[in-house]
N, C-alpha and C positions, 0 to 999 in steps of 0.2 A: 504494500500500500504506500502511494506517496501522497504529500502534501505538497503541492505546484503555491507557490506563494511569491507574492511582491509586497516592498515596502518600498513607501513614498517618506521622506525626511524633510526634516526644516533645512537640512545643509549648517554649515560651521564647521567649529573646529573638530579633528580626529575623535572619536569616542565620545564628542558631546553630544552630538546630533542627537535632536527627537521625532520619535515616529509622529508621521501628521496621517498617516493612513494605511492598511495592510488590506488584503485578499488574500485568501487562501481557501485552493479547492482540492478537495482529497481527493484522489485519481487510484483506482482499483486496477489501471494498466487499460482499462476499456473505455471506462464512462468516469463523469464525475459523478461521486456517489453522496458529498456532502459541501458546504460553502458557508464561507463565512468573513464577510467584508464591512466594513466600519471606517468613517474616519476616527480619528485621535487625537486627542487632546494634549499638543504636546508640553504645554504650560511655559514654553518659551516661545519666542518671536521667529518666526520664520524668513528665512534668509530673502530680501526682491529676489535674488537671479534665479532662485527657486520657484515664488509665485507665477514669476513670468514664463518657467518652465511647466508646471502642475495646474496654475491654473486654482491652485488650494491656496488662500489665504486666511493670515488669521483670524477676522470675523466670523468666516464659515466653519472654526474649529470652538469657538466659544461655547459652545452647548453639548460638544463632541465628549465621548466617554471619556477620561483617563485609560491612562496604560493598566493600572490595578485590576479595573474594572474591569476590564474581558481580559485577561490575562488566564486564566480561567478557563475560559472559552479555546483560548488560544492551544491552552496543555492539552485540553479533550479531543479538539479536533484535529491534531495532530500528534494523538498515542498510536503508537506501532506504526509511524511510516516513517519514511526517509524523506527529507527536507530536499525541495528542486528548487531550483530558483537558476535564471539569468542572469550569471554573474552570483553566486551561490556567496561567496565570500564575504561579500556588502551586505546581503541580507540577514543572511544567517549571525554577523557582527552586530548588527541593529538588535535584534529579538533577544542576542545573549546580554546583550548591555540594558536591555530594559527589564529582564529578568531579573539581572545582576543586582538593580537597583531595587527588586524589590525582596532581595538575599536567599532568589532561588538559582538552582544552577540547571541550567535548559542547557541541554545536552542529546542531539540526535546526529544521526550519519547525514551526509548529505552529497547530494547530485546535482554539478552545474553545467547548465543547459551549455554554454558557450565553451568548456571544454572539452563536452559530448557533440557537439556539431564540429567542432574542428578537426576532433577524433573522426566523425561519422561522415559530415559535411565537407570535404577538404575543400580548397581553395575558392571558398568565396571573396567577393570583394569586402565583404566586411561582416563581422560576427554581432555586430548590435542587433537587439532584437529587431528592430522597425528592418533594418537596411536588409535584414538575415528571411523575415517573413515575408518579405517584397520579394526578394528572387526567388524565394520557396513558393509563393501564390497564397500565402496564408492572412485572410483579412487579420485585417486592426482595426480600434475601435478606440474611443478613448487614450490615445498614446498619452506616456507619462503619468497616468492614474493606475491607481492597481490594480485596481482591478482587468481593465484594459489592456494590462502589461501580463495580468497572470493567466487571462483567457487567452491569448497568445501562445503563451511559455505551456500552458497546456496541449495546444493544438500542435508546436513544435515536437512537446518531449514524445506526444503518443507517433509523433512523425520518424523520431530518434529510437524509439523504440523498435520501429519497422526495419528501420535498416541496420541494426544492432546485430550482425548477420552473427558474430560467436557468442553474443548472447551474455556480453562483459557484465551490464547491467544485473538480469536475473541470479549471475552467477557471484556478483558482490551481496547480494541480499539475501541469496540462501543460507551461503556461509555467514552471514551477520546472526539468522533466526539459527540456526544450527548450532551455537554457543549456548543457548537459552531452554532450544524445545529440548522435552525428556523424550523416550518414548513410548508411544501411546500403545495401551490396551485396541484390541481387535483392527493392531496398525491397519493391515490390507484393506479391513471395511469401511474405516474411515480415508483413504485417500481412492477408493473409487467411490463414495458417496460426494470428497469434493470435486471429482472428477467431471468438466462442463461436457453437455451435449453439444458439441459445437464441431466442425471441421478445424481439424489443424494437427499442429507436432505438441507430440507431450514429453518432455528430458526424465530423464530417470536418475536422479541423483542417491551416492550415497552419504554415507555418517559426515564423511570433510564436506560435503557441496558439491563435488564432480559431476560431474556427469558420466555415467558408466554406461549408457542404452536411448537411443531416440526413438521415438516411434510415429505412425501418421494415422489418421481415420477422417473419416469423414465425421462419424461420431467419434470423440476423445475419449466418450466413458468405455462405450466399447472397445476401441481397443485397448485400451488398459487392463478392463475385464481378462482378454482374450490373454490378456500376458500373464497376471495374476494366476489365472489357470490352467496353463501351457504345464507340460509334464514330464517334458526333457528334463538329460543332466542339466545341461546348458539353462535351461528356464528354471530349475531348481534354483542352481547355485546365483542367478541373477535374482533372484527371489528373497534370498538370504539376505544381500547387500544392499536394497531400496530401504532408504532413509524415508526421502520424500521425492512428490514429482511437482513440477511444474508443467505450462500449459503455454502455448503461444498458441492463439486463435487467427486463424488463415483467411476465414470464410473459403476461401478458395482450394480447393484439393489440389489443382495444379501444383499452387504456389505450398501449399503442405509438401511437397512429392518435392518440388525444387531444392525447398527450403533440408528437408529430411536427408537426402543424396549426398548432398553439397556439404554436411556437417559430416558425414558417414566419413566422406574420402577424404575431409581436410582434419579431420582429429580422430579418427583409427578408435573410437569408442570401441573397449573391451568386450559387446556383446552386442556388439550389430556384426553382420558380415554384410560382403556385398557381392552380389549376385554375378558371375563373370559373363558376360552376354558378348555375341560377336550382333553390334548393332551396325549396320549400312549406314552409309553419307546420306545426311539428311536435308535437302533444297527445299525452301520456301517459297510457296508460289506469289511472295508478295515482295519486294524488297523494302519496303518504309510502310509501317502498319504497325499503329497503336491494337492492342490485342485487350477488350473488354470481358471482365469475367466477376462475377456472385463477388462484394464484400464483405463485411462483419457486420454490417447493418445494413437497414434501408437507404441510407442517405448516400454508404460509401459503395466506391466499384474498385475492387484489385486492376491491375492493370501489368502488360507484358509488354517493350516494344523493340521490336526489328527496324534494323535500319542499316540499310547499303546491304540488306540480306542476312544481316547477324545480329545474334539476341543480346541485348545492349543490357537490359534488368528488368526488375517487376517492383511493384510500388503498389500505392493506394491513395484515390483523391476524393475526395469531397465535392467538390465544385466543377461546372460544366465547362467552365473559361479555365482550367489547368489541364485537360483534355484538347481544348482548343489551342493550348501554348506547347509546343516540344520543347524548346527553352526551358518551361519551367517543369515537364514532367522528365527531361534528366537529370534535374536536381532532384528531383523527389526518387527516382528509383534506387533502389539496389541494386548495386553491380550483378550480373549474371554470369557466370563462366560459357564461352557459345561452344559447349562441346555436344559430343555425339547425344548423351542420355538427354540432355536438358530439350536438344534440338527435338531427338524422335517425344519425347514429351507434348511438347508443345504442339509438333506437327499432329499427333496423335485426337487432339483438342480441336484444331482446325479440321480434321477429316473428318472429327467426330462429330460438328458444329454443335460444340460444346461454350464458345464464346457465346456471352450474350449480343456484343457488337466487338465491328470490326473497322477502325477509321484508319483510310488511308492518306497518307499523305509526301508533299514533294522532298526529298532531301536538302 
């Protein structure tokens, strides 16, 4: 679970600053599942060069809560997750210093979005949120309020999440709860009860956080099921070593089957094998063709695209005008390797017309 959060400040000197407004919205890795936005009373005077930036000044904080007062609030809505924030360091300094001041000690892990896009994102012209969502296709609203800033930094991180292709993120968090969880009575029934019905990859981690086994379904609970009661040596002794699993939801089985291959042959996971196939050279009958396929909700569509004839990546958009940019849908993809398996995949989808849409366009 995270907590995606911004804070807006009066500006001053180092460590003096005070909070003039926070957002923050807990993020389950799918949906925002909770919210909590206020301005703040910061009880000193806020900087001009800051009103003229925010747009917050101090008559409109007059009647604003204190920090004391939703501090509170603050601990609840952000028990058991990992602190995100753009520029993670500023924030997360703000929140310990107002804590400080009231002689508690606010202490969480944290993830920041501008050293996860540099990691995930390379060479943009610029990592500030506005200049970073602009070339990604991702509206803004409100810039410089926090809330504005943390609806963003939300649609960013679930954006950083997609292309987190080893999975750095899931795999710092495991090992963080791995320190703390005991283990549970009737383990097997409770991690296929929390098991989603959803298409995608489910990781098999053990006792450290590794990952030891990938697996794909269309349903996640069933194939977990299926592993859980498989009766091999091999399924025994993998049996033994499940700590716990996580879940990456696809919508997409392609992009599951991509996703699933691509982990298999770049990190040799101790109890997957991989299957030897003499697969043929695989030719697209398109050469520049956005490839439309089922997302993880209503709103979103997975996405595939060729271009000069070769699989460039797959991604996922929200909006009909980032479909309409190729610009902005190669920032949003993830790299795809264009080899044999990925290609007969793909071609397999297209003979199958398994695409919901197929938009062509000029190089």
């Amino acid at each position: 679970m995270y907590a995606i959060l911004d804070i807006e400040t009066t500006g001053g000197k180092f460590n003096e600053e005070g909070m003039t407004e926070i957002a923050i919205h807990k993020f389950d890795g799918k949906k925002v599942v909770d919210s909590f936005i206020t301005l703040v009373n910061p009880e000193i005077p806020i900087q001009p060069f800051v009103v003229q930036l925010t747009g917050i000044n101090n008559k409109m904080l007059v009647k604003a809560p204190k920090f004391y007062e939703i501090a509170k609030k603050i601990i609840d809505i952000t028990e058991g997750c990992v602190v995100v924030a753009h520029n993670a360091s500023f924030d997360y300094r703000i929140l310990g210093n107002e804590f400080k001041r009231l002689g508690y000690a606010f202490v969480k892990d944290t993830l920041c979005t501008v050293e996860l896009s540099r990691k995930l994102i390379p060479d943009q012209d610029s990592y500030s949120l506005g200049k970073l969502c602009k070339s990604l296709g991702i509206p803004m609203s409100e810039r410089h309020r926090a809330n504005g800033d943390a609806v963003a930094t939300v649609k960013l991180f679930k954006m950083l999440l997609n292309k987190d292709i080893d999975k750095e993120i899931i795999k710092t968090n495991i090992k963080a709860e791995g320190k703390t969880k005991s283990k549970l009575s009737n383990h097997f029934q409770k991690l296929l009860d929390k098991s989603p019905r959803k298409t995608g990859v489910f990781y098999i981690h053990d006792q450290q956080g590794e990952v030891i086994y990938i697996g794909k379904n269309r349903n996640m609970r069933t194939g977990v099921n299926q592993l859980l009661m498989r009766k091999s040596n091999r399924s025994k002794s993998l049996q033994k070593k499940i700590h716990d699993i996580s879940y990456e939801e696809t919508g997409s089985l392609l992009i599951a089957s991509v996703k699933c291959h691509e982990a298999m042959v770049k990190h040799q996971y101790k109890y997957n094998s991989i299957a030897k196939k003499n697969i043929p050279p695989t030719v697209f009958n398109t050469e520049n063709a956005l490839l439309i396929d089922h997302g993880r909700g209503t709103a979103e569509k997975s996405i595939f695209l060729i271009e000069n004839g070769a699989l460039k990546g797959y991604g996922y958009v929200e909006l009909a005008y980032q479909i309409t940019h190729i610009d902005i849908v190669r920032n949003l993809i993830s790299p795809m390797e264009d080899n044999l398996f990925n290609r007969q995949e793909v071609k397999k989808y297209l003979e199958g017309g398994k695409f919901k849409k197929i938009v062509r366009f000029e190089s």
